[in-house]
Structure formats: structure tokens, C-alpha cells
N, C-alpha and C positions, 0 to 999 in steps of 0.2 A: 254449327248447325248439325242437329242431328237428321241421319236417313235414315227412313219409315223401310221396313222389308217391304211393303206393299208397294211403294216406288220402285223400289228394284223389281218383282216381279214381273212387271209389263215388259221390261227387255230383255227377260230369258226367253230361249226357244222354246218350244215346244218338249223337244226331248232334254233339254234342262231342266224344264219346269219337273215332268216326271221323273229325273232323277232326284228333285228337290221332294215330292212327293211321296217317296219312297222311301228314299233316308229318314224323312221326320215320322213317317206310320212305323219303322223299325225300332228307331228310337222312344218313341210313344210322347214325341212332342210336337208343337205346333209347327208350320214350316216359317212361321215369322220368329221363334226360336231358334229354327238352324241357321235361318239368314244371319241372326244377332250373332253367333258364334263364331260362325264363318267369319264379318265382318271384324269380329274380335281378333282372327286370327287362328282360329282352331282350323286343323283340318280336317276333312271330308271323314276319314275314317275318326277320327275323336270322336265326333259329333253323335257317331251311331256305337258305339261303348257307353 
């Protein structure tokens, strides 16, 4: 079964969420993009190179 980033969204805090917010504007991609990477296994710093 695959998970949807918009599932996971709902259970980040508040200040996760903007830090999700802020990596993906940096990167210049979506934040359901970072989610997918993350989940891939990339880490926080990859994602924004």
C-alpha cells in the first residue's frame, strides 16, 4: 500500500510543517515531492541541493 504525503501531512506539527514548507520553496519543488524523497530515504539536506 502506497502512502499519499497528504496523509502524512495532518500529523506534522505546526513547526514541521514549516520546516516542510521551506525546504520545498528552496528547492523549488512541491512539499508532496519532499515527502516522496524523505520517504525514499533521502535526507533533509539532499532534498534541498
Amino acid at each position: 500500500m502506497r502512502t499519499r504525503p497528504k496523509a502524512i501531512l495532518v500529523h506534522l506539527s505546526d513547526q514541521e510543517r514549516e520546516l516542510l514548507d521551506r525546504r520545498s520553496r528552496d528547492a523549488g519543488v512541491s512539499r508532496a515531492a519532499v515527502i516522496r524523497l524523505l520517504l525514499r530515504g533521502a535526507l533533509l539536506a539532499e532534498v534541498t541541493r
